[in-house]
C-alpha positions as CSV (number, residue, x, y, z in Angstrom):
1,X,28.1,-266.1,-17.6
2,X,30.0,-263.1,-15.8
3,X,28.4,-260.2,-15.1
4,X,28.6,-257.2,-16.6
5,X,30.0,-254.0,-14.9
6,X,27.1,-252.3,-14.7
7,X,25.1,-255.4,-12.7
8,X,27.9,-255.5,-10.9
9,X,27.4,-253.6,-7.0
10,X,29.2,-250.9,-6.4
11,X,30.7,-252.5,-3.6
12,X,32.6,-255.7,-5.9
13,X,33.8,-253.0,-8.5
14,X,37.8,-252.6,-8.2
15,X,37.5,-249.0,-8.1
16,X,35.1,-249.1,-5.4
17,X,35.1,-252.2,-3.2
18,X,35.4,-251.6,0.4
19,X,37.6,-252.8,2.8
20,X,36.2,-256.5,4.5
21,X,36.0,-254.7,8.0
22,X,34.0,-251.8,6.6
23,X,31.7,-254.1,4.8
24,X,31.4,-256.3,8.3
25,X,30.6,-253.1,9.8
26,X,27.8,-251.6,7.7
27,X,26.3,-255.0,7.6
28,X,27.3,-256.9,11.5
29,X,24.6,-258.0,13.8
30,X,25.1,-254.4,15.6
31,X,25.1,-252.6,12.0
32,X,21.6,-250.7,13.4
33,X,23.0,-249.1,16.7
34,X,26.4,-248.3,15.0
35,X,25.0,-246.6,11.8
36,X,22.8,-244.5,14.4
37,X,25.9,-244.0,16.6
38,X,27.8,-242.9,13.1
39,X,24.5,-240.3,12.2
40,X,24.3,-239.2,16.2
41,X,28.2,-238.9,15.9
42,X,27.8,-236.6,12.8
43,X,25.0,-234.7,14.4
44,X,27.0,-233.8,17.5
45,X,30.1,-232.9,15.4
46,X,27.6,-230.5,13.6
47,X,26.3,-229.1,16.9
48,X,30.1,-228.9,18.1
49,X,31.4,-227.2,15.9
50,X,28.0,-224.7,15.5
51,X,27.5,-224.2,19.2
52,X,31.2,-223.8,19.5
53,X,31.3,-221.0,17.2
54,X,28.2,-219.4,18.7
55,X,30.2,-219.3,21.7
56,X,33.3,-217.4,20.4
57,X,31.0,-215.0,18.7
58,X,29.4,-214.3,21.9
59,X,32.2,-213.9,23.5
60,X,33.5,-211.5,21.5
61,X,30.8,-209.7,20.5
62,X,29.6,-209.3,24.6
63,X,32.7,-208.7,25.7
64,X,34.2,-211.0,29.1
65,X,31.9,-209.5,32.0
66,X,28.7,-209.7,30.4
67,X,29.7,-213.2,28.3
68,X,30.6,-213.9,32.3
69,X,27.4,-213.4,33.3
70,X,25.6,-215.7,30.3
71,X,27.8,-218.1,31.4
72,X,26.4,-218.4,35.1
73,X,22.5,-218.1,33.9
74,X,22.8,-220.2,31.0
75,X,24.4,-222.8,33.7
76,X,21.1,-222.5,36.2
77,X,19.4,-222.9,33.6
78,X,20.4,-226.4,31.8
79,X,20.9,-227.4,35.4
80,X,17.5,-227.1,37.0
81,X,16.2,-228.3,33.5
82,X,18.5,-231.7,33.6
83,X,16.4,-231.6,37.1
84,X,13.4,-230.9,36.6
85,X,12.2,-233.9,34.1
86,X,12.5,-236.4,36.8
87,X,14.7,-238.8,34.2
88,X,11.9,-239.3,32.4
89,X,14.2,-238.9,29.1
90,X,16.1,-241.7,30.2
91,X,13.1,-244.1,31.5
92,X,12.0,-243.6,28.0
93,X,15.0,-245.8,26.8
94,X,14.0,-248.7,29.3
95,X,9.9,-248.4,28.8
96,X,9.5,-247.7,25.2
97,X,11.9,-251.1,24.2
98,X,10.5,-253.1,27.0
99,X,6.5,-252.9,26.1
100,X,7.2,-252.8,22.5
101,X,8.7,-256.4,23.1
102,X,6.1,-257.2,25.3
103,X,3.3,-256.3,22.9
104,X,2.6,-254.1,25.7
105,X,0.9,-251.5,23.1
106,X,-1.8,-249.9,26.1
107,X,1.0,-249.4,28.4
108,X,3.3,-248.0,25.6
109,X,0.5,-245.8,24.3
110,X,0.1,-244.7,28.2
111,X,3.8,-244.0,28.8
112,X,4.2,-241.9,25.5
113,X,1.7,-239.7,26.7
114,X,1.8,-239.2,30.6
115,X,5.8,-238.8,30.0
116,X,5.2,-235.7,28.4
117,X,2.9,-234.8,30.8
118,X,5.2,-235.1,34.5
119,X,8.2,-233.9,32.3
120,X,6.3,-230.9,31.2
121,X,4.2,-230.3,34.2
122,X,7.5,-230.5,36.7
123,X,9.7,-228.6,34.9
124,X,6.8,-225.8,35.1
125,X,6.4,-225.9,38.7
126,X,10.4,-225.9,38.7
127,X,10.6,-222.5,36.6
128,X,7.8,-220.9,39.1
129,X,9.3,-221.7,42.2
130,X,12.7,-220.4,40.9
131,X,11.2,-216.8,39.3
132,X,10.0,-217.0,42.9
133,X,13.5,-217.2,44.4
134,X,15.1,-214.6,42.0
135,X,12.0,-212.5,43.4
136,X,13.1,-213.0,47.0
137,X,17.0,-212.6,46.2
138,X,16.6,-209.3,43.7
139,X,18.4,-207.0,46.5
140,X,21.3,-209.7,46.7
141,X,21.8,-210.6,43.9
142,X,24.1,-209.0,40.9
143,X,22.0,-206.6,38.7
144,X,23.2,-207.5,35.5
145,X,21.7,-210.9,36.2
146,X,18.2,-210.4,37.4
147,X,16.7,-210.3,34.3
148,X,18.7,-212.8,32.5
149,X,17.3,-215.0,35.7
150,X,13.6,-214.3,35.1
151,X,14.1,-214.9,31.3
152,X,15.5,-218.3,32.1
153,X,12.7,-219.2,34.2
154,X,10.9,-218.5,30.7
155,X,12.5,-220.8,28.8
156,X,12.7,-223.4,31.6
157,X,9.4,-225.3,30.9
158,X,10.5,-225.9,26.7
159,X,14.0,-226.9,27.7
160,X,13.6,-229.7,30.1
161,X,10.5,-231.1,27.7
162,X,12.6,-230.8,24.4
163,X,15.1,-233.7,26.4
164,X,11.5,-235.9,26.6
165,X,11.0,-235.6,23.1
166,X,14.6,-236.5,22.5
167,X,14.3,-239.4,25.1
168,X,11.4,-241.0,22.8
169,X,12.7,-239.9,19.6
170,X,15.7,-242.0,20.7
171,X,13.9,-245.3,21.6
172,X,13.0,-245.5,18.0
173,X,16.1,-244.8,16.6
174,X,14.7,-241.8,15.5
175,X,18.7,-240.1,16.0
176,X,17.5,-237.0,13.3
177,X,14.5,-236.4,15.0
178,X,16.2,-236.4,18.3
179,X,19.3,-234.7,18.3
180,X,18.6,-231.9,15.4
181,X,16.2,-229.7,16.5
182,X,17.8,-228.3,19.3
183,X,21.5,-229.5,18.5
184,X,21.5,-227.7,15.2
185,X,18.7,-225.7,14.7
186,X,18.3,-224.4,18.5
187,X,22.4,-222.8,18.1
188,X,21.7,-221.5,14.6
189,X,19.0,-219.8,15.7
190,X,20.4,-218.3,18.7
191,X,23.3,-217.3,16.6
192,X,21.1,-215.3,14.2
193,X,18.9,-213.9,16.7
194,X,22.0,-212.4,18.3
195,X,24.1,-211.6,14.9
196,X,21.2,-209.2,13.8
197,X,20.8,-207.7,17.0
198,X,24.5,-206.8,16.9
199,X,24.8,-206.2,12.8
200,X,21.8,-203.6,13.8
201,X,23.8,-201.9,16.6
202,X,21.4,-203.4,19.0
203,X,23.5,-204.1,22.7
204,X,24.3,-207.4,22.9
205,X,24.6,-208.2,26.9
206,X,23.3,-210.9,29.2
207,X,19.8,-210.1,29.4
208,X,19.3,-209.8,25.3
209,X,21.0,-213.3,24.8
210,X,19.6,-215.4,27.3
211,X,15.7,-213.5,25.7
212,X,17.5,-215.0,22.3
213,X,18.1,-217.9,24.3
214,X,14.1,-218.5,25.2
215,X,13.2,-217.5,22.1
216,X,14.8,-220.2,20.1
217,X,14.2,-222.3,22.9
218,X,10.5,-222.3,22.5
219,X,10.4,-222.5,18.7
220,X,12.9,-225.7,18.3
221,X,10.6,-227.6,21.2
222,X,7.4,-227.0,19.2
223,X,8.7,-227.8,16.1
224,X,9.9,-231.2,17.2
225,X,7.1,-231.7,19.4
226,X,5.0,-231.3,15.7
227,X,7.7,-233.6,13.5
228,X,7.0,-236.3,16.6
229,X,3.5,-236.8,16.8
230,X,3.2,-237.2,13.5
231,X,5.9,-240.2,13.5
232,X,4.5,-241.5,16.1
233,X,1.0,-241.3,14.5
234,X,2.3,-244.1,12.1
235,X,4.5,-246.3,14.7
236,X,2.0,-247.1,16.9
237,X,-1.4,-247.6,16.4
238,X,-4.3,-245.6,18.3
239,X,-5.9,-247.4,21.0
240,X,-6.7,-247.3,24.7
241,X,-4.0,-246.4,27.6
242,X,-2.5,-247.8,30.8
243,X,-1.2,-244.8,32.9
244,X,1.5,-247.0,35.4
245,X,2.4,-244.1,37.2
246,X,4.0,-246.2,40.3
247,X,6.2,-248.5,37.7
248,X,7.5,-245.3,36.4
249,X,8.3,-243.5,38.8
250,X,9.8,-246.3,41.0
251,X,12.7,-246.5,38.2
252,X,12.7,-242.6,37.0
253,X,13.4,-241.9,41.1
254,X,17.1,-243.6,41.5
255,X,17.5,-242.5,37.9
256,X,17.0,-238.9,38.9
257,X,19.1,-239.3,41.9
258,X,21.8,-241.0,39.5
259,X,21.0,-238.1,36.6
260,X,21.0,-235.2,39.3
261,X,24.2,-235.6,40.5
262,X,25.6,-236.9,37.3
263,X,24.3,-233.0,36.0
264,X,26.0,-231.2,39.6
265,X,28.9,-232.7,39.2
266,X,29.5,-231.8,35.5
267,X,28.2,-228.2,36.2
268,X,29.5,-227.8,40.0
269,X,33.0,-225.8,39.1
270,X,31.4,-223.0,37.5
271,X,28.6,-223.1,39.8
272,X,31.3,-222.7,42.6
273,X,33.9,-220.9,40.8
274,X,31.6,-218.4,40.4
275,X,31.0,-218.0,43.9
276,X,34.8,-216.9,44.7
277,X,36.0,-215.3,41.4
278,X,34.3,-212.2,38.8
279,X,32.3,-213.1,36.0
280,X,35.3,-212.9,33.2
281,X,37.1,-215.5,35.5
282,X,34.3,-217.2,35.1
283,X,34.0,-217.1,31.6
284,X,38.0,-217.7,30.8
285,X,37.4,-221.3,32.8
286,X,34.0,-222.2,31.0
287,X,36.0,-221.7,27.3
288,X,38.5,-223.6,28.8
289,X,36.5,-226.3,30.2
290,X,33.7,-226.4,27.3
291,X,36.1,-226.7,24.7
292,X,37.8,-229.8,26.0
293,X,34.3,-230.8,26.6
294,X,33.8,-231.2,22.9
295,X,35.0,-234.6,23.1
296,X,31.9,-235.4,25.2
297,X,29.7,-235.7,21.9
298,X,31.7,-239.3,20.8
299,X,30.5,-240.5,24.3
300,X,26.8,-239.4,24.1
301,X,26.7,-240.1,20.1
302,X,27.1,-244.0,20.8
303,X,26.0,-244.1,24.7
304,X,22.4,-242.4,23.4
305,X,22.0,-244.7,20.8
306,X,23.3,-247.8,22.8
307,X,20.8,-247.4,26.2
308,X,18.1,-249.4,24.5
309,X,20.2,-251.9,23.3
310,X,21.4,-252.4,27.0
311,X,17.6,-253.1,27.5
312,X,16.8,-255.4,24.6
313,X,19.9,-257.8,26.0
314,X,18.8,-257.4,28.7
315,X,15.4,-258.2,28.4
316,X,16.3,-261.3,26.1
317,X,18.4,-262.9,28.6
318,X,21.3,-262.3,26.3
319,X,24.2,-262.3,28.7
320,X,26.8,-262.9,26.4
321,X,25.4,-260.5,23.4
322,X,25.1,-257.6,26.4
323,X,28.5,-258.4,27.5
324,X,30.0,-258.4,23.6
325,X,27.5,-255.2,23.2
326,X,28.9,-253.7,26.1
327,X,32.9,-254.2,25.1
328,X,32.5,-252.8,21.8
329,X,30.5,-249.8,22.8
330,X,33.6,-249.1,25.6
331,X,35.9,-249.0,22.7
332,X,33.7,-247.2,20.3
333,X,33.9,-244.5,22.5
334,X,37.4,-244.7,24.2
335,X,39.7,-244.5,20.7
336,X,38.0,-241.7,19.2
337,X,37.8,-239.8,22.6
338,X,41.4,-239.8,23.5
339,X,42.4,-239.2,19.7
340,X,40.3,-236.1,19.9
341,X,41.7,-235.2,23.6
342,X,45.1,-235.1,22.2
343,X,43.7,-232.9,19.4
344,X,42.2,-230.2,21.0
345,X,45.3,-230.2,23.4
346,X,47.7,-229.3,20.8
347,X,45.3,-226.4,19.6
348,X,44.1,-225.3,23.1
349,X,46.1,-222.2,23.1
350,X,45.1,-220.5,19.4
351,X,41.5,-222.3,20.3
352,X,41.2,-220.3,23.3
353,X,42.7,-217.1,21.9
354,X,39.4,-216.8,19.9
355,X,37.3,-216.2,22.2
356,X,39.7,-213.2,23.3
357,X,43.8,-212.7,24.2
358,X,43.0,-213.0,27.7
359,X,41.0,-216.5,27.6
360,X,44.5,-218.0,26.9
361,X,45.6,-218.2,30.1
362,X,43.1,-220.5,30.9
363,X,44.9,-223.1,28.7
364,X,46.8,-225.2,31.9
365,X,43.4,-226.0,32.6
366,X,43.1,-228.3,30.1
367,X,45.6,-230.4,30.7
368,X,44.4,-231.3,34.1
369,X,40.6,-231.3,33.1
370,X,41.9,-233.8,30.0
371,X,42.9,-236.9,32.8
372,X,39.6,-236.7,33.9
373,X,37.9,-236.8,30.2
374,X,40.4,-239.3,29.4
375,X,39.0,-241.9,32.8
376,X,35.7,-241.5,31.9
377,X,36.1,-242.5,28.3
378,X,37.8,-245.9,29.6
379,X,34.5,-247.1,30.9
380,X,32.5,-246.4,28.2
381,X,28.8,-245.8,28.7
382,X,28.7,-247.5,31.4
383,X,26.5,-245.3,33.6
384,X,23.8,-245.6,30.8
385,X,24.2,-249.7,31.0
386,X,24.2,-249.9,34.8
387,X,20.5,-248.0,34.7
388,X,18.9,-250.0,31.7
389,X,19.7,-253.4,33.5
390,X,18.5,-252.4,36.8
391,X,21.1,-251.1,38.9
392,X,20.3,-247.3,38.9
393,X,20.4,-247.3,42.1
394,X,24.3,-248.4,42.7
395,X,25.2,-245.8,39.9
396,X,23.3,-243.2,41.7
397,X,25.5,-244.0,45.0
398,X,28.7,-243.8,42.5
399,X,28.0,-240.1,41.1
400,X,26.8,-239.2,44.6
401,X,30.3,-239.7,46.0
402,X,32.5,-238.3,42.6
403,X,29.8,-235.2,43.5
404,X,31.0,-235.2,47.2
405,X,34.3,-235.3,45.9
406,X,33.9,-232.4,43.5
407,X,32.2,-230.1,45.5
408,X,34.4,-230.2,48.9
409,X,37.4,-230.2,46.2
410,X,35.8,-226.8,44.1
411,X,34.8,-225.1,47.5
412,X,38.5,-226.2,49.5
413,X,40.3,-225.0,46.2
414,X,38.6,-222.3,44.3
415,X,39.3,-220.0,46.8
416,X,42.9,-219.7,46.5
417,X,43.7,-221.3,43.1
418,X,40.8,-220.1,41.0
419,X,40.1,-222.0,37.6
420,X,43.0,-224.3,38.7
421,X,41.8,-225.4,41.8
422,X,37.9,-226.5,40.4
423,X,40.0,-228.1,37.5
424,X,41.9,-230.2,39.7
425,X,39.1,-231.1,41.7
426,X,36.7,-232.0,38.9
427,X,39.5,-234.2,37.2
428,X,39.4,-236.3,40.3
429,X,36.0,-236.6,41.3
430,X,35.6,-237.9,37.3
431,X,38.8,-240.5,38.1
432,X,36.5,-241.7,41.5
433,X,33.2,-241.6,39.1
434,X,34.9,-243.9,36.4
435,X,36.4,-246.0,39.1
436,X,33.4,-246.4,41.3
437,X,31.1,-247.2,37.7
438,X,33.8,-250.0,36.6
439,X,33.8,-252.0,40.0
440,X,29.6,-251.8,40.2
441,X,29.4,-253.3,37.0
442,X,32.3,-256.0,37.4
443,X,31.1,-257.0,40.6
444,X,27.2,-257.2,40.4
445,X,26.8,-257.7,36.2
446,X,30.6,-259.7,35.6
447,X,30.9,-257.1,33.0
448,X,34.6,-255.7,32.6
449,X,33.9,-251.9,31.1
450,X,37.1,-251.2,31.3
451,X,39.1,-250.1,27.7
452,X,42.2,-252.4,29.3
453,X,41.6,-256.0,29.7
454,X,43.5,-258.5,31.7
């Protein structure tokens, strides 16, 4: 007997049946990691677009020398907190999988607690040795950005532990957990700290946004920090603890070296750009650069939600289902990348006008800064595979040299070119990154991570 149309799924209805591929996708032996990627790929379009906004606000409501001057401490700042953590985000990824497999539950109870712990307690002793150097530097250094500086060093400590919490949050596919708090919440509070300051007739400079900044900052960290425990409460079950410090930290180490200079080399042309042009040159590069940079949240929306995948294969033995794994995540990432590359080139210009008429002539930079956006996407996440699987130490030497490359190219070039120079220099040193990446992974994993195959 047929059925009826109402026992019939949605799905096998005319008016709603959905294309074979789609219904292969939702339901595929990698239907888990690509519905996180899709919900981490929503999430960082959110954030995008929210933090993106934020950003023209500020820039109009600060004006370009004081936005300038956000811009450099707001840069310190998520650099020495990418730092500071020791990669302990990113061990996460390969120790949370790996004892969970094992049954490993002391071990996993040990990690999920003394993680938070180094993460925290470095990334404090970070933000009081660097007060201490603002405190040494205060008759060198520019005046508008002293207190700004010591504000940072506030907000230092909560920053570099909310990426802990996002590392573990991650390893159990925890995506809303991980990425909301201080991808959604963290900007729209920021933004209405700042919009009542300036609806009130308050200033709105350096020092009162990056105090915003900490602000928000603190809140978001605590509130996830709340939101995990209690998921974790119910994941894993109470019971004693194995601390294995020296396991740790024998793979967070090359990590960190790999991590560190991945950080410097995304960060080094407006940490030396600033050294040889004003603060609103400055500024005109980094709406430049960070709006182009928008396509980075395709790449970290499936390579976050991929790392402990890498491991799982890995783990398994699975050579064949980590190679498969691997080729589909390279062209998850590449398509959508380079259709949203070619977007925001053809509205670069009234993009940048937003922020102010004088950020538009920042708009050649995109162009160059888009080859190098473009050869990173073709490789996929492979940085993120090469560290699950063991060879951290290989990708380390890889972003090592593309750092080399960018910082003599930013210090030869800024000088005389400004914004153009750095942008040339960081385009290359992200060709020789992707480059470097691809031939570690061909020649010690056979993996071709590469969106053109033979």
């Amino acid at each position: 007997m047929a059925l009826t149309d109402a026992k019939v799924p949605l799905a096998r209805r005319p008016l709603f049946r959905m294309p074979a591929r789609v219904q292969a996708w939702l339901a595929g032996e990698h239907a888990p990691t690509q519905r996180m990627a899709g919900a981490a790929f929503i999430i960082r379009v959110m954030s995008a677009a929210i933090v993106f906004l934020s950003q023209i606000l500020l820039a109009r409501w600060m004006g370009g020398f004081e936005f300038g001057v956000y811009v450099m401490v707001s840069t310190w700042l998520l650099v020495a907190s990418e730092l500071s953590h020791l990669a302990f985000p990113l061990t996460a990824q390969r120790f949370i999988p790996e004892y969970t497999q094992l049954g490993a539950l002391d071990r996993l109870r040990g990690f999920l607690t003394g993680s938070r712990w180094v993460a925290f307690g470095t990334a404090t002793a970070v933000s009081l040795v660097g007060a201490f150097i603002v405190r040494l530097l205060e008759t060198s250094l520019d005046r508008h950005a002293i207190m700004p500086l010591y504000l940072a060093c506030v907000a230092m400590p909560f920053y570099s532990f909310s990426f802990m919490l996002d590392g573990i949050a991650r390893s159990y596919n925890w995506i809303g957990l991980a990425l909301v708090p201080h991808s959604i919440l963290r900007p729209i509070g920021l933004l209405l700290l700042i919009g009542a300051m300036y609806a009130l007739g308050f200033p709105v400079d350096a020092t009162a946004t990056i105090a915003a900044l900490a602000i928000a900052i603190w809140i978001m960290t605590l509130v996830q920090l709340v939101m995990l425990e209690r998921r974790l409460a119910t994941a894993v079950p109470s019971g004693p603890k194995t601390y294995d410090f020296k396991a740790w930290f024998a793979t967070s180490l090359p990590i960190m070296t790999m991590w560190g200079f991945y950080t410097l080399l995304i960060y080094t042309d407006v940490l030396v750009l600033q050294q040889f042009r004003g603060p609103e040159e400055v500024a005109h590069y980094y709406a430049a650069s960070k709006t182009l940079a928008l396509v980075a949240f395709i790449y970290f929306a499936v390579a976050g939600t991929a790392a402990h995948r890498f491991t799982a294969y890995h783990v398994a033995g699975d050579k064949e289902g980590l190679a498969e794994f691997a080729a589909k995540s390279v062209r998850w990432i590449f398509w959508p990348s380079l259709a949203a590359i070619v977007l925001i080139l053809v509205l670069g210009k009234p993009t940048l006008w937003l922020f102010g008429p004088k950020f538009v002539e920042a708009y050649p930079f995109m162009f160059v800064l888009a080859l190098g956006f473009i050869a990173r996407a073709a490789v996929g996440p492979a940085e993120r595979l090469l560290n699950m699987v063991g060879q951290q130490r290989l990708c380390a030497l890889a972003y090592a040299t593309a750092f080399v490359v960018n910082l003599t190219g930013c210090i030869v070039l800024a000088g005389p070119y400004g914004g153009m120079g750095v942008a040339i220099a960081t385009a290359a040193a992200f060709v020789v990154e992707s480059g470097l990446l691809f031939l570690i992974a061909k020649r010690r994993l056979g993996l071709h991570l590469l969106i053109w195959r033979p």
